[in-house]
N, C-alpha and C positions, 0 to 999 in steps of 0.2 A: 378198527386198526389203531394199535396208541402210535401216539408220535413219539411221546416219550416216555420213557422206565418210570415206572412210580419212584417216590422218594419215602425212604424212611429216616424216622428220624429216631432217635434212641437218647434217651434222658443220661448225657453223660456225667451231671451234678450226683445222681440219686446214691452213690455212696460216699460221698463228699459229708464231712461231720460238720463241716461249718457253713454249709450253706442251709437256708431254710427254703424246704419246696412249698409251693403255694400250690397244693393238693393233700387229698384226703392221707390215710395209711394205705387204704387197700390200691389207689393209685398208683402208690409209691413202690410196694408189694407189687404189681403188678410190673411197674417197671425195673425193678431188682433182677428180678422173673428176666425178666425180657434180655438183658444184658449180660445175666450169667448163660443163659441160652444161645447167645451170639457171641458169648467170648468161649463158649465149649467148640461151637462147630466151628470160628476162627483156627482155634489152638488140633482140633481134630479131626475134619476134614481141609480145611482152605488152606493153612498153612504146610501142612504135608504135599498135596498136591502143585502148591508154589515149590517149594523145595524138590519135588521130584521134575520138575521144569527147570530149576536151575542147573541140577545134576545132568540133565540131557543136553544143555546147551543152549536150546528153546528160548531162553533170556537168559543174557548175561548182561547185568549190571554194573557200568565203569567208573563211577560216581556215586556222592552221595544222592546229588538231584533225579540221576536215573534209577536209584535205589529205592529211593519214593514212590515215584514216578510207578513202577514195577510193582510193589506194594499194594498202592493208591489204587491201581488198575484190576490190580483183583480182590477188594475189601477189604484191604487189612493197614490199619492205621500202623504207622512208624514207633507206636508204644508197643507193637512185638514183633520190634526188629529182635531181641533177647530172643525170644522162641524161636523165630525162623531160625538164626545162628544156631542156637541148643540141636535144632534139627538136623541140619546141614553136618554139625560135629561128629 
């Protein structure tokens, strides 16, 4: 039985031009991979389904902090607060 959730963790330097990553290419490739993967089903499953929870009423957010909060709680970091709104519109 886990006690707790695995943790992932996702390289969020690897398209950042000015940082230098201390791994190979195909690492890095790897981890590109990995992020463009996770920002598709963010943008295509997870964020639609937040959205379709706001329109029900299910949460509603009064605040910036609860607007996080709401976010935070179902995987999707405050950098696409833009898409959820585009959704919502």
């Amino acid at each position: 039985l886990l006690k707790e959730a695995p943790r992932f963790r996702f390289n969020a330097n690897v398209f950042k031009a000015n940082v230098k990553l201390e791994q190979s290419a195909d690492e890095t490739k790897a981890d590109e991979d990995l992020v463009k993967e996770l920002s598709t089903f963010l943008v295509k499953e997870q964020i639609p389904q937040l959205v379709q929870s706001l329109k029900t009423g299910d949460s509603v957010p009064t605040d910036s902090q609860s607007m996080q909060e709401l976010l935070h709680k179902n995987g999707i970091n405050m950098r696409y607060l833009g898409k959820v709104l585009d959704v919502l519109a």
